[in-house]
C-alpha positions in Angstrom: 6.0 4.6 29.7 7.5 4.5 26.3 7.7 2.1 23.4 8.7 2.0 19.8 6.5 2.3 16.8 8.9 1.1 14.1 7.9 -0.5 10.4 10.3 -1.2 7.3 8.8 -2.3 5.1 10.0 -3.8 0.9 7.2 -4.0 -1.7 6.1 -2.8 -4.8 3.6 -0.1 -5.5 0.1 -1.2 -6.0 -0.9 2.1 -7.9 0.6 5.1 -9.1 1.3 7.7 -6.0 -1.2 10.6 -5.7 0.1 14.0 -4.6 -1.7 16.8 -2.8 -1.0 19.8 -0.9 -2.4 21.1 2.7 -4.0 23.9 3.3 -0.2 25.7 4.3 1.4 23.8 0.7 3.1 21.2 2.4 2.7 18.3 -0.4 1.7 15.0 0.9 1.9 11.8 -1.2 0.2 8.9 -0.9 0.6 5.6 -2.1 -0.1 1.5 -1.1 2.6 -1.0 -1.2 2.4 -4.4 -1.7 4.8 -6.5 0.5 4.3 -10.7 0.3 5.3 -13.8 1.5 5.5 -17.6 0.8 3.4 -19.5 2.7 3.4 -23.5 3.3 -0.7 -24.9 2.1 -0.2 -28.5 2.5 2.3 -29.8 -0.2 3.2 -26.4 -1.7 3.2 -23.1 -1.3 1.3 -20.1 -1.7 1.4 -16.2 -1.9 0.1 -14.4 0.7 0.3 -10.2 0.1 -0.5 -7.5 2.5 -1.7 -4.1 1.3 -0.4 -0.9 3.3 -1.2 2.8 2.8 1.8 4.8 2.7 1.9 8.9 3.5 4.9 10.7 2.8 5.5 15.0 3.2 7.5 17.2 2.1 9.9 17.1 -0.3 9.7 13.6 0.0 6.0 13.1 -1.1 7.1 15.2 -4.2 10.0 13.0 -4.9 8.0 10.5 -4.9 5.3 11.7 -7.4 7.9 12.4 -9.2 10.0 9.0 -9.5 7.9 6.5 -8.0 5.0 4.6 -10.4 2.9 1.5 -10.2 5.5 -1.5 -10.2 8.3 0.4 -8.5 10.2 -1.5 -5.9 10.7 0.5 -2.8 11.9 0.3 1.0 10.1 2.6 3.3 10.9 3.3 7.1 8.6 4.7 9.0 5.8 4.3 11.9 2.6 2.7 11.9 -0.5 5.4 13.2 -4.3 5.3 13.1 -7.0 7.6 12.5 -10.5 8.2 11.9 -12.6 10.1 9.7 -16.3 10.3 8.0 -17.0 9.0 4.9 -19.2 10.4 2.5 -22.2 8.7 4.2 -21.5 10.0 7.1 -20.2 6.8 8.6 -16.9 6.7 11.0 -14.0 5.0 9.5 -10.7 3.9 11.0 -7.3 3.3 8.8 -3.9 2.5 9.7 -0.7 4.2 7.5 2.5 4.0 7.2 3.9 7.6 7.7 7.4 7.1 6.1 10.4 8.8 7.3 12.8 7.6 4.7 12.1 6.1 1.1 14.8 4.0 -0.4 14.2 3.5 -4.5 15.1 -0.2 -5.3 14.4 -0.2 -9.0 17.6 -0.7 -11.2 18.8 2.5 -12.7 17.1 1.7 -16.4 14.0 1.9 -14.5 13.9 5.3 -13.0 14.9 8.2 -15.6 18.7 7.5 -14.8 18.3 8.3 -11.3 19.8 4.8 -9.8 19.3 3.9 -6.5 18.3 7.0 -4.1 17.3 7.4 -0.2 15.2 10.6 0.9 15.0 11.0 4.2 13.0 13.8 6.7 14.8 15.7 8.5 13.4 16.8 11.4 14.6 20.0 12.4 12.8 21.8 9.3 11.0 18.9 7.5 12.4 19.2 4.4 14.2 16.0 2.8 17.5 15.1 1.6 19.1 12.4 -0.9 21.1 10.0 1.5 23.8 7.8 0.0 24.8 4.3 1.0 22.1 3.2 3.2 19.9 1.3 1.3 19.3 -2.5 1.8 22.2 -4.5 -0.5 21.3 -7.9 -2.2 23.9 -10.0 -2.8 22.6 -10.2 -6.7 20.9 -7.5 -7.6 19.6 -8.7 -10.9 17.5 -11.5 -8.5 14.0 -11.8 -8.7 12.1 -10.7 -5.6 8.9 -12.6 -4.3 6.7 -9.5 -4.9 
C-alpha cells in the first residue's frame, strides 16, 4: 500500500537556524517555523500559531544558516516523520519534523543581503541543492501584510 506524506508549509522563523554537521560533514540545519491562523472566539477573532521543527541537509541547511534569521518569512515543502530518542535523563522522547525538500525565501529583497526571492531545492540523485527560479508562491501585492 502506498500513501503520500506531503507538508507546505508558510511561516516565519521562531529562532535563528542552528547548523551542524554529521559524523561524514553533511551539514544539517535546523530551525522552527511559526505558521498561524484566524480563528472565530465568539464575536471576534483570535490567533491561533502552531510551532514546527524544520531539518534541512545539504547545501540547503547551509543556505539557510546563511540567509535565513529569526523573523524571516519562508515556504518549506517537505514531509512530515517521527522519531525517538533519550534525553538527558534517560527518558524516551518522540518528535515530529518537517524534513524540507525545498525552501522558498519570501522576505523582500532589502531583507536578505540583496539576495531577493530564492528557491533551493534537493536534488536527489546526489543530494546537493540548487537555486530554482520561478516557483515560489506569488501574492498578488507583495508589500501585504501576512497573518504571521
Amino acid at each position: 500500500m502506498s500513501g503520500l506524506n506531503k507538508v507546505m508549509l508558510i511561516g516565519r522563523l521562531g529562532r535563528d537556524p542552528e547548523i551542524r554537521y554529521s559524523s561524514n560533514n553533511t551539514p544539517i540545519c535546523n530551525f522552527s517555523l511559526a505558521t498561524s491562523e484566524r480563528v472565530r472566539k465568539g464575536d471576534s477573532f483570535e490567533e491561533k500559531t502552531e510551532w514546527h521543527r524544520i531539518v534541512v541537509f545539504g547545501n540547503q541547511a547551509e543556505n539557510a544558516s546563511k540567509f535565513l534569521k529569526k523573523g524571516s518569512l519562508v515556504f518549506v515543502d517537505g514531509k512530515i516523520q517521527s522519531r525517538t530518542y533519550q534525553d538527558k535523563d534517560g527518558n524516551e522522547r518522540s518528535v515530529f519534523e518537517i524534513i524540507a525538500n525545498s525552501l522558498n525565501f519570501l522576505d523582500p529583497k532589502d531583507n536578505m543581503s540583496g539576495q531577493g526571492e530564492r528557491t533551493y531545492q534537493q536534488n536527489p540523485k546526489d543530494g546537493e541543492t540548487q537555486p530554482q527560479a520561478g516557483n515560489a508562491p506569488k501574492f498578488d501585492n507583495e508589500d501585504d501584510e501576512l497573518p504571521f
